[in-house]
C-alpha positions in Angstrom: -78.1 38.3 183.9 -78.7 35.3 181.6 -82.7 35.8 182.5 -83.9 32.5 180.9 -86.8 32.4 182.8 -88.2 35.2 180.7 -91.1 33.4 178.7 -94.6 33.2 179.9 -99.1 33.1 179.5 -110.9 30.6 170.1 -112.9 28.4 171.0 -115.5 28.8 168.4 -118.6 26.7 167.5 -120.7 28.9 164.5 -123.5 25.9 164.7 -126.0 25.7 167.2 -128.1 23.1 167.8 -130.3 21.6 164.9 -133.8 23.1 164.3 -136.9 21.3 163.4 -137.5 21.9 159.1 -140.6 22.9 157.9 -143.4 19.7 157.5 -143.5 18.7 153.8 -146.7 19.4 151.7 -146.6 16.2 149.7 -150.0 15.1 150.3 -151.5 18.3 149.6 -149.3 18.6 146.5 -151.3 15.2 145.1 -154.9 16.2 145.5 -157.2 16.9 142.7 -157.4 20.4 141.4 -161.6 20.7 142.6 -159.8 20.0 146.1 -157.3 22.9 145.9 -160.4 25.3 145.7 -162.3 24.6 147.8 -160.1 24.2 150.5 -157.5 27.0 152.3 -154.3 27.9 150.8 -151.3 25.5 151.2 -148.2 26.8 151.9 -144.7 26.0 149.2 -143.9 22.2 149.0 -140.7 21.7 151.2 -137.7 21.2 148.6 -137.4 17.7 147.3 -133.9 16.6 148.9 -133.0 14.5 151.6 -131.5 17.1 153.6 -135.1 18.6 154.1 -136.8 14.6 155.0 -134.0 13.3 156.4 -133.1 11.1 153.6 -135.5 8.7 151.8 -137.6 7.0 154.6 -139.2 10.8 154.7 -138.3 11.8 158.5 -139.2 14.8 159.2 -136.2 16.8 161.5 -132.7 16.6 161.1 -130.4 14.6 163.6 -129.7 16.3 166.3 -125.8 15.3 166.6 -126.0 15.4 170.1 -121.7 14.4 169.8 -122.0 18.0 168.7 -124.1 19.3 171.7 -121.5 17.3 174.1 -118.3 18.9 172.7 -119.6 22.2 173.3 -120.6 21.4 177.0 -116.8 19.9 177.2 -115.0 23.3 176.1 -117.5 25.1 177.9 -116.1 23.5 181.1 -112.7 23.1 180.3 -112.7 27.1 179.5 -114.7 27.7 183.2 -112.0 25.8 184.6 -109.0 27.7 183.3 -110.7 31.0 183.7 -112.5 30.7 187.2 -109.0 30.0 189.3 -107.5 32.5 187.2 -110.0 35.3 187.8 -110.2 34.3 191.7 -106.6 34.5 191.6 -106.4 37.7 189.9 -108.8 39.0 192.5 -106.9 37.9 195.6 -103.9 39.5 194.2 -105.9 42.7 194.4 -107.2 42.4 197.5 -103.2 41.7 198.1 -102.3 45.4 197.5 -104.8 47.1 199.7 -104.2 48.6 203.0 -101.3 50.1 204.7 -97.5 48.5 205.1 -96.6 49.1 208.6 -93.9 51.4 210.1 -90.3 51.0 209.7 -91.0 48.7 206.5 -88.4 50.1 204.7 -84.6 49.3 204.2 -82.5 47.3 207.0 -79.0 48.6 204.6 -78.9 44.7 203.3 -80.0 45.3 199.8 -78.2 44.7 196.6 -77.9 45.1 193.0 -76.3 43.1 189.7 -74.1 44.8 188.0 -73.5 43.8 184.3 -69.7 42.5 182.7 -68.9 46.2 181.9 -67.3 46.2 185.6 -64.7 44.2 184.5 -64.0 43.6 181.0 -62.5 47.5 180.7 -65.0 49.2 179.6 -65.3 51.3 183.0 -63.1 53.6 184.6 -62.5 54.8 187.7 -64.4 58.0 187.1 -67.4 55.8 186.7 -66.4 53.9 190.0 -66.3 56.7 191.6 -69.9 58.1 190.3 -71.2 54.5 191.3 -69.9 55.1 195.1 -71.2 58.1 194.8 -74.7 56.9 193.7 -74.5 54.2 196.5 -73.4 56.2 199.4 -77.2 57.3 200.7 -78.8 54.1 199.8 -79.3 50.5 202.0 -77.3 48.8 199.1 -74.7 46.7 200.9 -73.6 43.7 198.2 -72.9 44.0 194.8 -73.3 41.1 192.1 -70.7 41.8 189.6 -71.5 39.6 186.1 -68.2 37.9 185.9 -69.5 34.8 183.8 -70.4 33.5 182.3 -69.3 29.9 183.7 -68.8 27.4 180.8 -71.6 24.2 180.4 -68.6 21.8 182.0 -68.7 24.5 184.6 -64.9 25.8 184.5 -64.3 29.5 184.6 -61.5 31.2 182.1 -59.8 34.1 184.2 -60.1 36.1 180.9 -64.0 36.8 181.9 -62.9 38.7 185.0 -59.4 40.4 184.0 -60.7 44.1 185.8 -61.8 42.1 188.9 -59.2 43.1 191.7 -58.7 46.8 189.8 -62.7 47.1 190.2 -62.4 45.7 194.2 -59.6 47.4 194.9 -60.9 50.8 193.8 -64.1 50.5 195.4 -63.2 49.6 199.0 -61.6 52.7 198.7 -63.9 54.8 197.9 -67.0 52.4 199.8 -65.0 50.3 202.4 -68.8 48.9 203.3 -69.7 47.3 199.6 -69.4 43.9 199.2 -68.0 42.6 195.8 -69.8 39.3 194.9 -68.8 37.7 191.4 -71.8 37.1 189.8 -72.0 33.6 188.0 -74.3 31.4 186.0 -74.8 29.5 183.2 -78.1 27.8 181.2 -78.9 24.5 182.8 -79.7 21.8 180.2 -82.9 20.5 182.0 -85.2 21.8 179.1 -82.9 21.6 176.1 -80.1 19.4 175.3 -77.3 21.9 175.5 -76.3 23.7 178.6 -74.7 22.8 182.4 -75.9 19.1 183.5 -75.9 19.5 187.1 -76.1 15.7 187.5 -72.8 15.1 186.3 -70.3 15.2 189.3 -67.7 16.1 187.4 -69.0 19.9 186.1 -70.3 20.0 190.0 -66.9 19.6 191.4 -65.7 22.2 188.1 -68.0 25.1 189.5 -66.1 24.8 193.2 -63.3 24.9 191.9 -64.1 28.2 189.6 -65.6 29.7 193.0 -62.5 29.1 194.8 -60.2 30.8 191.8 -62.8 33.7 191.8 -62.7 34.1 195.8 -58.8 33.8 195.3 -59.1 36.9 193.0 -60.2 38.9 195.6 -64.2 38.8 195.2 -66.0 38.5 198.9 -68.7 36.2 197.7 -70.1 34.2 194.7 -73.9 34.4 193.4 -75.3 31.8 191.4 -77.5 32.3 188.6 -78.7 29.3 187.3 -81.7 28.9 184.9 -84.3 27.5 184.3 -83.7 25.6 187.6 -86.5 23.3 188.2 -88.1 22.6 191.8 -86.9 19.7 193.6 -83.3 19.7 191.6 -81.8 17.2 194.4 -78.2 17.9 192.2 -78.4 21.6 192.9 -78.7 21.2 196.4 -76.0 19.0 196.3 -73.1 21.7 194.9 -75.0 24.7 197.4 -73.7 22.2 200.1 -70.4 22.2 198.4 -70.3 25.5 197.4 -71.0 26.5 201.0 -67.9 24.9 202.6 -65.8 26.5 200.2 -67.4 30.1 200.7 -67.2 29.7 205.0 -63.6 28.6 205.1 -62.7 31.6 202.9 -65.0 33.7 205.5 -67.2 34.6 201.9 -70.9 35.2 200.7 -72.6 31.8 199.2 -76.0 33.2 197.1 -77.8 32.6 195.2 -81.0 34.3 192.6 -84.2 32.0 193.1 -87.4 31.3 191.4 -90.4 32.8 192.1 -92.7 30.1 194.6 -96.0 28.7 193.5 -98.8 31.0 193.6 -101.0 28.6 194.1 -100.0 24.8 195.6 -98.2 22.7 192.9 -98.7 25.1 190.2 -94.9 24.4 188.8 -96.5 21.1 188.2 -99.3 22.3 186.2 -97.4 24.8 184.5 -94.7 22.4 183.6 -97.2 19.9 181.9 -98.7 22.4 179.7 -96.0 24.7 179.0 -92.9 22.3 179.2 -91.6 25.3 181.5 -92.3 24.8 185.4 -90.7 28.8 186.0 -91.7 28.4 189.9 -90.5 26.4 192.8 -92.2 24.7 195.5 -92.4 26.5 198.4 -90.5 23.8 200.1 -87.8 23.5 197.8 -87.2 27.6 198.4 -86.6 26.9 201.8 -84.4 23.8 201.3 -82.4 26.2 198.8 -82.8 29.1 201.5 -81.1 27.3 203.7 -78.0 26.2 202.7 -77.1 30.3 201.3 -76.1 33.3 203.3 -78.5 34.9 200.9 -81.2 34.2 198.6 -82.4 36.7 195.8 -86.2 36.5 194.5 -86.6 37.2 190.9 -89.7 38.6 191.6 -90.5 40.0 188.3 -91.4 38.9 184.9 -95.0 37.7 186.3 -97.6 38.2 183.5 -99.5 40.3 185.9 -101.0 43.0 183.4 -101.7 45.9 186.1 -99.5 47.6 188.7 -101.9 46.5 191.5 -102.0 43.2 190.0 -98.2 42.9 190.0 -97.8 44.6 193.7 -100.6 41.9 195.1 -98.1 39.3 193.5 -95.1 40.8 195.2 -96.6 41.1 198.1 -97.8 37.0 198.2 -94.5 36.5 197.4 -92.8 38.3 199.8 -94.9 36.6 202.2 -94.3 32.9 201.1 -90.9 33.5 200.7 -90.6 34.8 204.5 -92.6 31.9 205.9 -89.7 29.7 205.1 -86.3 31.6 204.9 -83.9 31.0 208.5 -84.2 34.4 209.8 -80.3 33.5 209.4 -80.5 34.5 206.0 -80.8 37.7 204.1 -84.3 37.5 201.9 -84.1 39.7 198.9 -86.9 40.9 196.9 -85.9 41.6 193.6 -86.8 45.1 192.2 -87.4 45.7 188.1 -85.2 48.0 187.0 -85.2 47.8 183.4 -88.1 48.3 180.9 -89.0 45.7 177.9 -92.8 44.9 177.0 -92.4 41.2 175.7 -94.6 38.1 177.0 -94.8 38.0 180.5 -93.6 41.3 181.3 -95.1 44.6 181.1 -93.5 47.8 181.3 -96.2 49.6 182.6 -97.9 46.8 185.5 -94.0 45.6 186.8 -92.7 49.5 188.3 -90.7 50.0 191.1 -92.9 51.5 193.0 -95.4 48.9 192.6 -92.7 46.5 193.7 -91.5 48.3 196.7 -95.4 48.6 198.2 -95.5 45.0 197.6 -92.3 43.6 199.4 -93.8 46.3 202.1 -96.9 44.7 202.6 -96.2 41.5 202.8 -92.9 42.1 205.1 -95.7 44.0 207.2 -98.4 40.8 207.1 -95.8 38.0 207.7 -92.0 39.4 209.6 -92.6 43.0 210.1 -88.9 43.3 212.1 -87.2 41.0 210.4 -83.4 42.2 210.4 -81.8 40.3 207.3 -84.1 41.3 204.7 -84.0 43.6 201.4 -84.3 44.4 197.9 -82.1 43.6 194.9 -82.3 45.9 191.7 -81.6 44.1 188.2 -80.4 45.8 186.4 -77.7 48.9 186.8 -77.7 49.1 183.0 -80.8 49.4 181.7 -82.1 51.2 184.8 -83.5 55.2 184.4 -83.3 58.1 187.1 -87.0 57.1 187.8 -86.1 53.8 189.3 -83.3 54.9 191.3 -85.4 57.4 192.5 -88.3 55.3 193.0 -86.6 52.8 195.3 -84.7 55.8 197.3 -88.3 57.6 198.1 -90.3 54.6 198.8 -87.8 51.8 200.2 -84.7 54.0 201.8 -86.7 56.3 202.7 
């Protein structure tokens, strides 16, 4: 999957404020010598410089620079107002992953997974389909999202990308007559650089329905849409989803789609956006206008900057939550699982597990729609996943 939402999250001052210098001697240094006897000990005559009298009118202290004083106060706040959300954040996230996820919170056989291009450039045979029915057989894994892009930036579709498609469909309804065979398609938007798709151009709209009609005509039951980085309130977006979905009912196929993860706190896509030039979330809003115009809607809940597996789970699990709260009950709600292992910015290997995941999307289906029936996971990625995950998700989510 073209991931390109994978990115993401001194002061110093070594003076203090100025301290009084010592009083100069200079009257004592002019007395007569019969003086000096008879009375006490002076102490050393200050240094003869400016910096010691505060220049030539003989001032004794140095300025205080109070500018000085003011910009410390300044970063002192601005630092207590970045960290002090953060940490209460951090903290309710925590509180997020405690207690129990209630019965029956485990798969309703609606989950899915991607699947990357060696599908169906070749490179797999049907030994390996067969192994991959095999795999699926005992799990709740219903749809799979088969990497047949990627979709060009004028959004047209050479059937070279796909030329194992109907071999790959063909040989798995015959092995697993209940998998679904999505193509899996997307393409880098250009709404933070000045190459990629420009979804505001009609024209490369109307190209992607047409490449969703050729790849539905190839025999694929569906067509997920990847599209990234995908900012909140794209009007244009929701614009082909409407188009997109006629096309997919009247061919009686799957319309879905993999979405951002929703703002953790109100307007923080807005925040994040101004200081990062990278918004990465969506409005909670614009996940439900998205949510419902798909049969199903995928949450890359992963890559989080959450450093700890509680810390991740608690995020999960808020996610699951917010995502719930405005999803029809019409469509299927995926949670996405991490199955892959990279430590880079905004991902670590050891906080973003499967397990962690799965305890989350349990908990918060358990707090918000314990019983609702169209809801799942979705593992990314079949390639880079390990026995650990797959076992992972088939102890603690199938169950």
């Amino acid at each position: 999957m073209d991931r390109t939402e994978r990115t993401h999250r001194d002061h110093s001052d070594a003076e203090g404020p100025a301290t009084p210098t010592h009083e100069p001697a200079a009257a004592a240094a002019h007395e007569p010598a019969a003086a000096d006897a008879q009375d006490p000990p002076q102490g050393p005559p200050a240094p003869d410089d400016e910096s010691s009298t505060g220049g030539a009118g003989g001032n004794t202290r140095n300025p205080s620079h109070p500018w000085r004083r003011r910009l410390k106060r300044t970063a002192l706040t601005l630092v207590l107002a970045l960290l002090l959300p953060t940490l209460a954040a951090e903290i309710a996230l925590r509180v997020n992953y405690t207690g129990d996820p209630a019965e029956g919170t485990y798969t309703r056989t609606k989950d899915a997974i991607w699947l990357g291009h060696a599908w169906l450039d070749g490179r797999k045979t049907t030994t390996d389909v067969t192994a991959l029915a095999d795999r699926l057989e005992t799990t709740g894994i219903r749809d799979l999202y088969v990497h047949a892009g990627p979709l060009e930036h004028d959004g047209t579709l050479p059937e070279s990308a796909y030329p194992k498609a109907r071999w790959l469909i063909t040989t798995l309804h015959r092995r697993a007559p209940r998998l679904r065979v999505q193509a899996w398609l997307g393409d880098v938007l250009a709404t933070e650089s000045p190459t990629g798709m420009r979804l505001d151009r009609p024209a490369t709209r109307a190209a992607v329905v047409a490449s969703t009609r050729q790849i539905l005509a190839a025999g694929f039951e569906g067509a997920h849409f990847d599209l990234e980085p995908l900012h909140s309130g794209d009007r244009d977006y929701l614009t082909l989803l409407d188009s997109l979905r006629s096309v997919t009912r009247a061919h009686n196929a799957q319309l879905s789609v993999a979405a951002h993860q929703i703002d953790p706190l109100p307007g923080f896509h807005s925040f994040w956006g101004t200081v990062a030039g990278h918004p990465k979330w969506w409005s909670q809003r614009f996940f439900g206008q998205v949510a419902r115009r798909v049969d199903q809607i995928a949450v890359m809940s992963y890559d989080t900057m959450q450093p700890l597996q509680s810390l991740y789970g608690g995020y999960v699990a808020q996610q699951t939550s917010l995502a719930l709260e405005v999803t029809p009950e019409s469509t299927d709600l995926l949670m996405g699982l991490p199955f892959y292992h990279e430590n880079r910015f905004g991902h670590w290997n050891h906080a973003e597990t499967v397990p962690a995941a799965v305890r989350g999307v349990r908990l918060g289906l358990s707090r918000t729609d314990a019983d609702r029936a169209n809801f799942g996971v979705a593992l990314y990625v079949d390639f880079a996943a390990k026995e650990t995950d797959w076992k992972a998700y088939e102890k603690d989510w199938v169950h």
